[in-house]
N, C-alpha and C positions, 0 to 999 in steps of 0.2 A: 531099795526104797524108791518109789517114784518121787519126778523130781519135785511135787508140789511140797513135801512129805521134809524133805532133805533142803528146799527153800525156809519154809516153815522154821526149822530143826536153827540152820544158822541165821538165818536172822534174830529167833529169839535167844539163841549164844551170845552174837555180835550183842545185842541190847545190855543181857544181864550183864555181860565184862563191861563196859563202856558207857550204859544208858547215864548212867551219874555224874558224866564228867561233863564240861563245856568242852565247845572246837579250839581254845586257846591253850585249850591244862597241854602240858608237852607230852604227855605219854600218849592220848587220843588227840591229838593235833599229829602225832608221827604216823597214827591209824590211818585218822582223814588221807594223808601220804597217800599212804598204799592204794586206797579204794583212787585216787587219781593217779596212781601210777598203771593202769591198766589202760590208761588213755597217751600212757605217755608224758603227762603235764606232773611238770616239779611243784605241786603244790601241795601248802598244809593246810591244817585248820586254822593256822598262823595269821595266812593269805586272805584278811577280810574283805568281805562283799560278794566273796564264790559264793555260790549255792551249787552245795554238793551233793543233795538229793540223789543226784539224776548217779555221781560215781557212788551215792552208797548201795543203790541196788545194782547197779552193774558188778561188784564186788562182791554181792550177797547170790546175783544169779553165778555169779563164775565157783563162787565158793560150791554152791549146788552140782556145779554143773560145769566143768570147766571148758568142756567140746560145746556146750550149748550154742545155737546158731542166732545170737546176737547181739544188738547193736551197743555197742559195750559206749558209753559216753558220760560224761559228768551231767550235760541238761537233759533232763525229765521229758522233755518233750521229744529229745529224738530216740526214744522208747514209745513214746504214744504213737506219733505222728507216724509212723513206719508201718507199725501195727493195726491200726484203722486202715493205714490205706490198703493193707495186705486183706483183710478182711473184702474191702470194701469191694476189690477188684479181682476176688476168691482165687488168690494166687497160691502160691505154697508159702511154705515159713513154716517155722515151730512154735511164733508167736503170734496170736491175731487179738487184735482191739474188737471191744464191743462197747455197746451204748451199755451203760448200768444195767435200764427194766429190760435186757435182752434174756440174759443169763441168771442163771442162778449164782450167786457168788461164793465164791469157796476157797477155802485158805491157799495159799500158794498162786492165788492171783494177783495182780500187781493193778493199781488204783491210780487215775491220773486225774490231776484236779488242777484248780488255780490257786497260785500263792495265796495266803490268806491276805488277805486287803487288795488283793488283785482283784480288775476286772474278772466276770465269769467266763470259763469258754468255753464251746463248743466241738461236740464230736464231728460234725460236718466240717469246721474246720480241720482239723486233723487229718481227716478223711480225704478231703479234696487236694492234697498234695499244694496248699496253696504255699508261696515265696513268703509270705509276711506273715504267717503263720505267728504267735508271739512265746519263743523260745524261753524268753524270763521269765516271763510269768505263769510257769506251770511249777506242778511239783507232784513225785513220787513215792507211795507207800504199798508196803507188805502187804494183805493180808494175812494175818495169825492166826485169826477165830472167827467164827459165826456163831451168834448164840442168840436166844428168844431178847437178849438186851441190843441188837446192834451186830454189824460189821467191825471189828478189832484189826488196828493195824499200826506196823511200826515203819517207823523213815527215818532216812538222816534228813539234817539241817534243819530239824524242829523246836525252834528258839535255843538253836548254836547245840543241837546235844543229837542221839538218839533218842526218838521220841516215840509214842502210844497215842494214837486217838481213836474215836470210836463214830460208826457213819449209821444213819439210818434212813429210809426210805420216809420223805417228807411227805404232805397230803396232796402234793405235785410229782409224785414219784418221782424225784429229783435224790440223786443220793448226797446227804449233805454232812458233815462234819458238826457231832450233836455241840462242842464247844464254842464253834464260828458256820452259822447255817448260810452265811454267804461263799464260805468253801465249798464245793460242790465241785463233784467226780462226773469228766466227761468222756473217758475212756476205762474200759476194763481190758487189762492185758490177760490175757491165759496160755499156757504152753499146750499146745496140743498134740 
């Protein structure tokens, strides 16, 4: 199975076991664990304030893919920020960032935005390998589906759970999150 196919495949696993719990219940608070023990870090869902976004796709690519070439971490953004700049400076990798209106989006792509209430940010940022880059305030989702409703897609640390939201291209071709339209996707990762 390719690997979009077999992303896809567990992430919507990890949801349906898990999507109902909060980060605190102890049976998915010992989950959370795991998807940080890939980085090495003793933490749970116990550990309030983490945002684990960033270990629950790293956990979902390695489930896919466990040779996969990358950047396995708990923040969200050092999966973007790697990936744009890979793109930007047409190096190798397995993974490259894109601006949203570049590509077509397709399940098994991976969607990077800003927390919701966060500032918005920018793929130039990303891209430019800048130092202050702002590492908190991003955050990572699945894609699951494309459908004539929307981009479908699942994350952790979506009000303390795994979560579903769904994005669509605004009248500013901005891809924005139809629940919070100030969330808005400034990197698209794809394995290629």
């Amino acid at each position: 199975m390719p690997f979009a196919d077999d992303l896809v495949w567990v992430t919507v696993a990890e949801f349906e076991k898990y999507g109902r719990m909060t980060e605190d219940e102890d049976v998915f608070s010992d989950r959370i664990g795991q998807y940080w023990a890939i980085r090495g870090k003793p933490y749970t869902g116990k550990d309030s304030g983490l945002d684990w976004s960033g270990a629950f796709i790293s956990m979902m690519v390695r489930l896919a893919d466990p040779d996969a070439d990358f950047q396995f971490s708990g923040s969200s953004s050092f999966h973007a920020e790697p990936s744009a700049q890979t793109t930007q400076n047409e190096e190798g990798g397995w993974f490259r960032g894109y601006r949203p209106a570049e590509i077509t989006i397709e399940p098994g792509d991976l969607l990077f935005m800003n927390e919701e209430g966060q500032p918005q940010l920018l793929y130039e940022d990303a891209a430019a390998e800048r130092h202050d880059f702002p590492y908190r305030e991003s955050h990572g989702d699945i894609v699951v589906a494309v459908d004539p409703t929307g981009i479908h897609t699942i994350g952790g640390n979506v009000k303390d759970r795994i979560g579903q939201k769904r994005f669509i291209f605004d009248e500013n071709k901005d891809l924005v999150n139809v629940a919070d339209q100030n969330q808005k996707v400034f990197v698209v990762v794809r394995r290629i």
